[in-house]
N, C-alpha and C positions, 0 to 999 in steps of 0.2 A: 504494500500500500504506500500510497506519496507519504512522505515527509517522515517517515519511521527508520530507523536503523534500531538493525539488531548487531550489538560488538559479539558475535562469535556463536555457538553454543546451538545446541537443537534448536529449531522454530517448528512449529504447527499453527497451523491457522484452526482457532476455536472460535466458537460464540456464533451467536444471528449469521444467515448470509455472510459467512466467511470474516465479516469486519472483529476478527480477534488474532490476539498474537501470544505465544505463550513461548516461554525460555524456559527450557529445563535447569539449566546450571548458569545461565549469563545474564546479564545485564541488558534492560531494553531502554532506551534514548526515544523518546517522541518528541518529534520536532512540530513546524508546519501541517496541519492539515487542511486538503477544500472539502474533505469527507462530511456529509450531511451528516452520518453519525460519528461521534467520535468510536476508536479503537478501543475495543476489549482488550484489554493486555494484562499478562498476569509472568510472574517469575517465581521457578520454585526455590533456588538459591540465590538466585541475582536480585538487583532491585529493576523497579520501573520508574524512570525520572524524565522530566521535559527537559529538551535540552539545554545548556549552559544558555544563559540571556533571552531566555523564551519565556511565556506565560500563555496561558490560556484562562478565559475567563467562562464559566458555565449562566444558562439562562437567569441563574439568583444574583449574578454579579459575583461569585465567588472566584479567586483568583487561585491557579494552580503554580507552582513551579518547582522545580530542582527534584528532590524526589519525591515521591508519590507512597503515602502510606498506604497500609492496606482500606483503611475507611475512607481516602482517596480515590482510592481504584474504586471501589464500590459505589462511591457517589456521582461518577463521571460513566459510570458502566453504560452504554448506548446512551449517551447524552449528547446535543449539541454543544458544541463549545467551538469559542470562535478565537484565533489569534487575542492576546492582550500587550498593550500599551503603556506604561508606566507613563505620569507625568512628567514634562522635564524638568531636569533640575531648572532649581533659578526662577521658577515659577512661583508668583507671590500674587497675592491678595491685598489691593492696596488699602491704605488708612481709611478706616470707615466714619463718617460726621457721627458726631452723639445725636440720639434719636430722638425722640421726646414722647412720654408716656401717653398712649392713645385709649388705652383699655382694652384692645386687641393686639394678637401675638405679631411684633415686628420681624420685617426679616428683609432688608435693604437689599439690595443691589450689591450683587459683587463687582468690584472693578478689579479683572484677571488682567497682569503684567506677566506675559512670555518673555524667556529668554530672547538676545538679538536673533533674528535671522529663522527665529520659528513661529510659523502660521500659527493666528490666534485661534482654539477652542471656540466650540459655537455652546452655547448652554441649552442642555434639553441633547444633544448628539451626542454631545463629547464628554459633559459631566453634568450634572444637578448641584442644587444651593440647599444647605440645611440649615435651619435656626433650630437653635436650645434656649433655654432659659430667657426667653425672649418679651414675657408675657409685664413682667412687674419691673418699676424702675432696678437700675443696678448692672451688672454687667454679663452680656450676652454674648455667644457664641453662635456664629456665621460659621460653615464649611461648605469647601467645593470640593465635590466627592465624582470619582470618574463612573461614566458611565458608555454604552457603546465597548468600542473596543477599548477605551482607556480604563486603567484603573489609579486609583492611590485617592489621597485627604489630605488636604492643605484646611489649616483653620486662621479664622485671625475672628477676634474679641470686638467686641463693640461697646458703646454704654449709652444706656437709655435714663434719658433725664427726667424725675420728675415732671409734672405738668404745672407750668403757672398758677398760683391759684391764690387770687384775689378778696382778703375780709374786709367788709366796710363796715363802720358802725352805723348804727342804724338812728335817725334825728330821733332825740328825747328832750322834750319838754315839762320843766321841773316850776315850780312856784318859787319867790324869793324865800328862803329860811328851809328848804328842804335839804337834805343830804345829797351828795353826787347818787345818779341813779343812770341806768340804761335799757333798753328794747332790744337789746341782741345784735345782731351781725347779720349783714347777707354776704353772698357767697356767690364767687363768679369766675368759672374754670373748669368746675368739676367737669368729666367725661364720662362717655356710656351710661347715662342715669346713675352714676355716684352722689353719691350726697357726705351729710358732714358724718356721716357714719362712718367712716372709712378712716376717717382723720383718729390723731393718737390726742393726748393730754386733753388740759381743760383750756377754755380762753379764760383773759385774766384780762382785766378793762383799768386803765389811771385815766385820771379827769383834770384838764389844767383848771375847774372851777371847785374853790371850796366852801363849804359852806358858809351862807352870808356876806359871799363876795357881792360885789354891785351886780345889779339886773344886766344883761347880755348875753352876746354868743360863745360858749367854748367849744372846747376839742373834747371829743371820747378818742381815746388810743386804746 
C-alpha cells in the first residue's frame, strides 16, 4: 500500500479488503497515506510508528505520531485519518484590548501573527477560537486551537473590565431644624437586567448640611 514501509521481517496483509499489514518480528513505519481507510497494522515483536516528522490527525481531531500504542492501533483500526500539520513556530496571538463586562460570555477576535514568509491561517479551515472563563469581570483565556489538517494551541489571556456603573443620590427635601436625611440612590449601568442585587457592601451617605445650618441647597455624597 502507498506510503507504508515495512524495515525487514515477515509481512501478510490482514484485516477488511486487504487494507492490513502485520510484522511478525519487525518494525512497521507508516508514513503518507490517500487510502480512504487508514491501514490495519499490527506487530508481534516490532512496534508500529508514523514516521519521523509525520502526524496524522483522526475525524475527533486527535493527533497521532512516533509510535503507536497498542490503544492507538485500536483507535485508528479502519479509521479515516488525514495527513496532520503542526502550527508554525513563531506563530502568536497578538495583544488583546480589555473587554468590558457585558453579562454575556466574551470571546474577541483573535488577531493570528504568522511567521515571515508563511501564508496566513483562515479561521473555521485551518483552526477554531476558544474562550474560558470569559463570563464575569477578571481575566480570561482566548485559544486558537488547529483544526482541518493543522493541529497544536496557542493561548494568550485577556481581561475583562468591570462595567461603569453610575450612583446618584436621589433630591431630598428636609424642613429647617431636621437632621441630614436621604431617598436613596439611582443606578445607571447595570446590564442584562442586573440590579443593585448583584452589588457587595452597604452605601454609606455624608451631607455637606448640618443640622440648623441656614435654609438652602446641599450635597448628598
Amino acid at each position: 500500500p502507498n506510503g507504508v514501509t515495512i524495515n525487514g521481517g515477515s509481512v501478510t496483509a490482514t484485516g477488511i479488503n486487504g487494507y492490513g499489514i502485520y510484522s511478525q518480528d519487525s518494525d512497521i513505519t507508516l508514513g503518507w497515506t490517500n487510502s480512504t481507510d487508514f491501514i490495519k497494522a499490527s506487530s508481534y515483536k516490532g512496534s508500529v510508528q508514523i514516521a519521523e516528522g509525520k502526524s496524522f490527525k483522526d475525524e475527533k481531531g486527535n493527533v497521532y505520531s512516533g509510535s503507536l500504542s497498542a490503544n492507538d492501533l485500536k483507535a485508528i483500526e479502519r479509521k479515516t485519518l488525514v495527513p496532520a500539520v503542526p502550527f508554525p513556530d513563531n506563530m502568536v496571538i497578538a495583544d488583546i484590548p480589555d473587554q468590558i463586562y457585558t453579562g454575556d460570555s466574551i470571546c474577541p477576535m483573535a488577531d493570528v501573527t504568522m511567521p515571515a514568509g508563511v501564508d496566513p491561517l483562515v479561521k473555521g479551515e485551518d483552526y477554531k477560537v476558544v474562550c474560558k472563563e470569559n463570563l464575569n469581570a477578571g481575566t480570561a483565556t482566548l485559544s486558537v486551537q488547529g483544526v482541518g489538517i493543522y493541529y497544536g494551541e496557542i493561548k494568550k489571556t485577556f481581561t475583562i473590565a468591570k462595567a461603569p456603573l453610575t450612583i446618584t443620590a436621589k433630591d431630598k427635601t428636609i424642613a429647617y431644624g431636621d437632621e441630614p436625611a436621604n431617598d436613596g440612590v439611582e443606578y445607571d449601568g447595570f446590564v442584562r437586567g442586573e440590579n443593585a442585587s448583584v452589588l457587595g457592601g452597604e452605601l454609606s451617605y455624608s451631607y455637606s448640611y448640618k443640622k440648623l445650618d441656614k435654609a438652602g441647597q446641599y450635597m448628598i455624597t
